[in-house]
DRENPA-156962 format. One line per 10 residues: number of its first residue (from 1); for each residue x, y, z of C-alpha. Coordinates in pm, 1 decimal. Layout:
! residues N
NUM> X,Y,Z | ...
//
This chain:
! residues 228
1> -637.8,-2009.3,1018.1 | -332.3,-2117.2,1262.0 | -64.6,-1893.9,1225.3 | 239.0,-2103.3,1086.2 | 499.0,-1809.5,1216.1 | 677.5,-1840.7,1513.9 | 573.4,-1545.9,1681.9 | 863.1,-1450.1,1862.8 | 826.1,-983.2,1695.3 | 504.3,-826.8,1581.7
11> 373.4,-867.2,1278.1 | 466.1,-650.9,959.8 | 197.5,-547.7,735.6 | 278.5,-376.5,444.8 | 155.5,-178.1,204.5 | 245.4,-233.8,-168.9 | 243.5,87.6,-423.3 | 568.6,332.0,-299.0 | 587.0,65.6,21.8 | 779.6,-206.9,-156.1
21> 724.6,-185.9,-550.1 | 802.7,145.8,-723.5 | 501.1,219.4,-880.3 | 302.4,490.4,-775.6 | 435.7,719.0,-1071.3 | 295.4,459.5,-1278.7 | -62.0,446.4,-1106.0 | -21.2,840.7,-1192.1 | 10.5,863.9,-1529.3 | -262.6,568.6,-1598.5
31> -501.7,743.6,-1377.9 | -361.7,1071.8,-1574.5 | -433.6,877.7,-1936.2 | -795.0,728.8,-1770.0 | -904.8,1126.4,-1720.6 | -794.3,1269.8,-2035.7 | -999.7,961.6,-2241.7 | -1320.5,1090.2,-2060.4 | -1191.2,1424.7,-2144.8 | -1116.2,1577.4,-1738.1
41> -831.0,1785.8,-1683.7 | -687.7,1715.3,-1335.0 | -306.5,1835.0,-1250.3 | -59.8,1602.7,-1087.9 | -71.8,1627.6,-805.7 | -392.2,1608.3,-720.6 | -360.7,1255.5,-880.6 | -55.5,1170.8,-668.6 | -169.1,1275.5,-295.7 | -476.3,972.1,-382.9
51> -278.6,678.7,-456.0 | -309.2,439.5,-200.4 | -695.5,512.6,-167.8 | -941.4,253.5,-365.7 | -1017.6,348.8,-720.9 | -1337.7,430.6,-667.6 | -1262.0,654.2,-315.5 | -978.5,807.9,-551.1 | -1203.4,912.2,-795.6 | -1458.5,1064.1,-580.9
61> -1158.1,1232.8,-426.9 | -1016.3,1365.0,-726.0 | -1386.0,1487.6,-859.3 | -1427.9,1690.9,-530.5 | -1089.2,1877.6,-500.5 | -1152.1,1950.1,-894.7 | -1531.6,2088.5,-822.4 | -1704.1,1809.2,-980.6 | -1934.0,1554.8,-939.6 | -1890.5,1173.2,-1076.7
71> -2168.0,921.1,-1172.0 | -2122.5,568.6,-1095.0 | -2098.3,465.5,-1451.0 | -1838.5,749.7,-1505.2 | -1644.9,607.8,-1229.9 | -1652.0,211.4,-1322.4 | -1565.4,384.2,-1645.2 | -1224.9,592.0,-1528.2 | -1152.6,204.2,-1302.0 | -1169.4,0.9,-1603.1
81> -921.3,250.5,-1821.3 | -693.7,286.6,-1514.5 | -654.6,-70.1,-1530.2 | -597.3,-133.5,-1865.9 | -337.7,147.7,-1858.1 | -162.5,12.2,-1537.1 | -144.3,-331.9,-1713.7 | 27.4,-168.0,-2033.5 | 315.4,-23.5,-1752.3 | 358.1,-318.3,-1518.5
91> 677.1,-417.5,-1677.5 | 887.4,-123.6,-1588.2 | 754.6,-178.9,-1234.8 | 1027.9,-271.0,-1020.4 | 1114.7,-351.5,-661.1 | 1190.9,-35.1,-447.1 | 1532.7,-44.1,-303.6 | 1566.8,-338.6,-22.9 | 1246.1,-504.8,-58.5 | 1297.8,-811.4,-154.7
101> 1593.7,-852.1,106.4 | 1351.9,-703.1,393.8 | 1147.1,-947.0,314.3 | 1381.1,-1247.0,305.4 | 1495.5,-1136.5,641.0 | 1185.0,-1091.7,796.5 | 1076.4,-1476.2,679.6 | 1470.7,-1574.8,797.4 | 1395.0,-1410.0,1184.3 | 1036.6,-1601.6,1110.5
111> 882.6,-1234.2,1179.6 | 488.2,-1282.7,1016.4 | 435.1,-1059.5,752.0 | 175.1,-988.9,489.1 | 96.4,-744.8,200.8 | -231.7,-501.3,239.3 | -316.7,-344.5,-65.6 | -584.6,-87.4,-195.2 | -490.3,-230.9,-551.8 | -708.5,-481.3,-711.7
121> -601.5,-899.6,-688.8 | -559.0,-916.7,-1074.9 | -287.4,-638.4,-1121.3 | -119.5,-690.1,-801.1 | -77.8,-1076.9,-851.1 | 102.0,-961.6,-1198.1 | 311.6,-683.1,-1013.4 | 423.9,-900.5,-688.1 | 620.4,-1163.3,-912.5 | 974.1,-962.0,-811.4
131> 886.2,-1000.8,-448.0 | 894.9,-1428.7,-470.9 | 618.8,-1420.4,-186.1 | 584.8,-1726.1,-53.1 | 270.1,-1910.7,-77.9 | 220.9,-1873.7,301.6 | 214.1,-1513.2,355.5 | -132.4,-1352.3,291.0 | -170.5,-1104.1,24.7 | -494.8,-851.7,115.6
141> -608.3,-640.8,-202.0 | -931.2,-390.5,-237.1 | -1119.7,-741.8,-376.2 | -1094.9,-872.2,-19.4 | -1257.5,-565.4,178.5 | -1569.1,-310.7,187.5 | -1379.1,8.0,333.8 | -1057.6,150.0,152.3 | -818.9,278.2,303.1 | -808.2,532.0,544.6
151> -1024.6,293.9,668.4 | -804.3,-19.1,796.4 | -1004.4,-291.0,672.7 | -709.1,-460.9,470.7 | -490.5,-436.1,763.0 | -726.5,-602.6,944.7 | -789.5,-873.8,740.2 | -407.2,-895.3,663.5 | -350.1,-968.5,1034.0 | -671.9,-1201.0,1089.3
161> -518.0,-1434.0,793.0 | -177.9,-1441.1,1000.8 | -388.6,-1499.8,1315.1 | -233.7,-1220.1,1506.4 | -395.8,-870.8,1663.9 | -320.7,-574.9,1487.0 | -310.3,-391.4,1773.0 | 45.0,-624.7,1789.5 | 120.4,-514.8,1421.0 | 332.4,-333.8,1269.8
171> 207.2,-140.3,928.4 | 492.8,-50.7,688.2 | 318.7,245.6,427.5 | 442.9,517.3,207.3 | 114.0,773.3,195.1 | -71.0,940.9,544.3 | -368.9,686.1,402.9 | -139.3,386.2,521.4 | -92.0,588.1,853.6 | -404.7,674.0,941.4
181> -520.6,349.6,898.2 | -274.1,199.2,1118.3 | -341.5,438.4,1382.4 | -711.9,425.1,1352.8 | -712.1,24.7,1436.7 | -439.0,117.8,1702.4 | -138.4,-39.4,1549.0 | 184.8,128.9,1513.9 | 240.4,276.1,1205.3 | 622.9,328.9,1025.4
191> 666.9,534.5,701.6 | 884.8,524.9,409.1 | 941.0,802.4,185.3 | 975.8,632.8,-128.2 | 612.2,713.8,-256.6 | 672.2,1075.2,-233.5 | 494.8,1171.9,72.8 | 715.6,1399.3,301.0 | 881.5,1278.8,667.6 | 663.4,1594.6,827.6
201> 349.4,1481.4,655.7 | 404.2,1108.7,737.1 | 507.0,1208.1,1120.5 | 157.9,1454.1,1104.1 | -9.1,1135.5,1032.1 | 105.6,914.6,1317.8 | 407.8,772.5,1225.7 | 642.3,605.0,1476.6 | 957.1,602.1,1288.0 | 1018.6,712.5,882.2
211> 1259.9,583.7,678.7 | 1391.9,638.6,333.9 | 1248.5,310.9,207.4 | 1241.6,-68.3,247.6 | 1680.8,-73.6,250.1 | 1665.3,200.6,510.0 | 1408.5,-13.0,705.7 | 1605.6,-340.3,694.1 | 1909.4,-114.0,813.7 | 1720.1,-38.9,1158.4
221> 1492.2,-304.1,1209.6 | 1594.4,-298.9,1610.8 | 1407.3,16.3,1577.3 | 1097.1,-122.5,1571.1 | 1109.2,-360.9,1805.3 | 1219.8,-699.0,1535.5 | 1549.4,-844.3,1690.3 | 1834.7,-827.4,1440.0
//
């Protein structure tokens, strides 16, 4: 695909949960409501240090660090009520401070950008609406890929639809899953804190610069090499 960006910065990929739309909390307590149907007791914040991962790797994870094991059925199971709780929230899911003016200045400075997701395409097509992202800029979801995240398969893909390296790529996330990914395909990697995740944990991870969240971001964008 030719890249219709002027590529005069690198390219931002971001993430989407605690990266741009305030929903992580949300993803919590469905995953929360998902376990207690199929009657597993699992505490906060066991929940909360997975999201970002792929349902099915967050599962798995979740089963381990509670001494379990999970069938496959069990886990398509624990997906599908996820989802249907999710859905039931996505109306009180709103924007995280900045992000839809980080990314109306990124498309002003015609800076490429694209969204690179573990969600699936049917929730975060409903959740992205706030955003108005234009029909140009790729959105990368768990549907598109084989690996989850740590793996950087949707960062790759995000940056082969915008026809750039991701070496040259900039990955915006809120968890060390978004980080790790980054640094594992070499890109550089900048945290926010808005999905929880501490600036020492995000720094651990690999993380150039951290910021408070998409406002802070927008607010030092020379820091990462965009001209402002």
């Amino acid at each position: 695909m030719k890249n219709k960006f002027q590529l005069t910065a690198p390219a931002v990929l971001f993430d989407l949960d605690g990266t741009l739309m305030d929903s992580n909390y949300e993803h919590v307590t469905a995953w929360q409501l998902a376990f207690q149907s199929a009657g597993i007791e699992v505490p906060n914040f066991v929940v909360h240090r997975c999201i970002g991962m792929r349902g099915s790797l967050l599962i798995k994870t979740v089963f381990k660090e509670i001494g379990r094991t999970c069938g496959e059925q069990t886990s398509k199971r624990l997906e599908k009520l996820h989802g249907r709780y999710f859905d039931k929230q996505l109306s009180s899911v709103k924007p995280l401070p900045g992000a839809p003016s980080l990314l109306k200045a990124l498309s002003r400075r015609k800076v490429p950008w694209a969204i690179a997701t573990g969600g699936d395409k049917r929730a975060v097509m409903k959740m992205i609406g706030p955003l108005s992202v234009p029909a140009i800029v790729p959105v990368v979801t768990a549907d598109d890929v084989d690996q989850a995240k740590p793996e950087p398969d949707v960062f790759l893909v995000a940056a082969q639809r915008l026809g750039v390296s991701l070496s040259d790529s900039i990955v915006v996330g809120d968890s060390v899953w978004d980080i790790l990914g980054a640094r594992r395909a070499k890109a550089i990697g900048v945290g926010l804190l808005s999905g929880g995740y501490s600036e020492s944990e995000l720094g651990s991870a690999g993380a150039y610069r951290v910021y408070k969240d998409p406002a802070d971001l927008l607010d030092h964008l020379e820091e990462t090499g965009i001209d402002t």
